[in-house]
N, C-alpha and C positions, 0 to 999 in steps of 0.2 A: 504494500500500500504506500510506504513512503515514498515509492519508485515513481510512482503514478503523481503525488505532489511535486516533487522535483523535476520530473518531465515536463510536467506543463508547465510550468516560469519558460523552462528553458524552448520549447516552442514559442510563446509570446512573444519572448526578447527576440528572436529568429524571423519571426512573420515581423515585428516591428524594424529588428534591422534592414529586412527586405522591402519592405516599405519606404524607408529613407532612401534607400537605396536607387529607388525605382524615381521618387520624388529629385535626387541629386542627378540623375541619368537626363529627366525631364528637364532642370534647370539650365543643364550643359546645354539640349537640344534645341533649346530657348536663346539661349547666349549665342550660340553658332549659326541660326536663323539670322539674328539681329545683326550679326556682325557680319554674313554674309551680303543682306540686305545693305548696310550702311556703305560694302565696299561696293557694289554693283549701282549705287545712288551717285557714290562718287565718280566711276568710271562712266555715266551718265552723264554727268555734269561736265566731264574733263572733255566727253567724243561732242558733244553740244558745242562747247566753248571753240575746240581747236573745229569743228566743221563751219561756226558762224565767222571764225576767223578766214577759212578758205574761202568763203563766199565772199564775204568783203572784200579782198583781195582780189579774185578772179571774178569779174562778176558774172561770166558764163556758166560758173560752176553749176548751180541750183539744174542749169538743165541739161545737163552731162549724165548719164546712168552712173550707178559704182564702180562701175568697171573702167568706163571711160577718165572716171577722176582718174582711177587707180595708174592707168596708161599714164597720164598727164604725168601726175606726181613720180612716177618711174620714169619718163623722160626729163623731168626736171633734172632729176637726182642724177642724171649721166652728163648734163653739163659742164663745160669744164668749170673746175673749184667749188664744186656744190660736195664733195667728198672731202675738202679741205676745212671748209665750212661746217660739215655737219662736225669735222672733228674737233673742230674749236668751240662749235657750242655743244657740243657733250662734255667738255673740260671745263668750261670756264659757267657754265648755267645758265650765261647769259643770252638774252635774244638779241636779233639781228635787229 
């Protein structure tokens, strides 16, 4: 009979640790949403900004397909000193 008292505390504490458990598991799943979320808001923010940038710029862009930019932007890039360039502004942070 004592067996039978001492068993069950130690199931309770068992189903209760699994419960925390379960509730810590949810909290992570929660955090990891939200922080996914926050980074795909920002990479939102960043593909907005730098495309309202290429529009002003070129003002043919808006009616070019993605592919057509993509072209563009790849012939840009093979210009001469457009490779000298990119590498001074990966170094130095600054814009042109």
């Amino acid at each position: 009979m004592n067996e039978k008292i001492t068993a069950h505390p130690q199931k309770e504490e068992r189903e209760k640790v699994l419960k925390e458990i379960q509730q810590l598991e949810n909290r992570k799943k929660i955090l990891e949403n939200k922080q996914r979320n926050e980074e795909r808001r920002v990479r939102t923010r960043r593909l907005i900004e730098r495309g309202a940038i290429l529009e002003g710029i070129f003002p043919l862009a808006p009616n070019l397909s993605g592919t057509e930019v993509k072209a563009f932007l790849i012939t840009l890039s093979h210009l001469p000193g457009a490779a000298e360039l990119t590498a001074n502004l990966s170094k130095s942070g600054d814009t042109p």
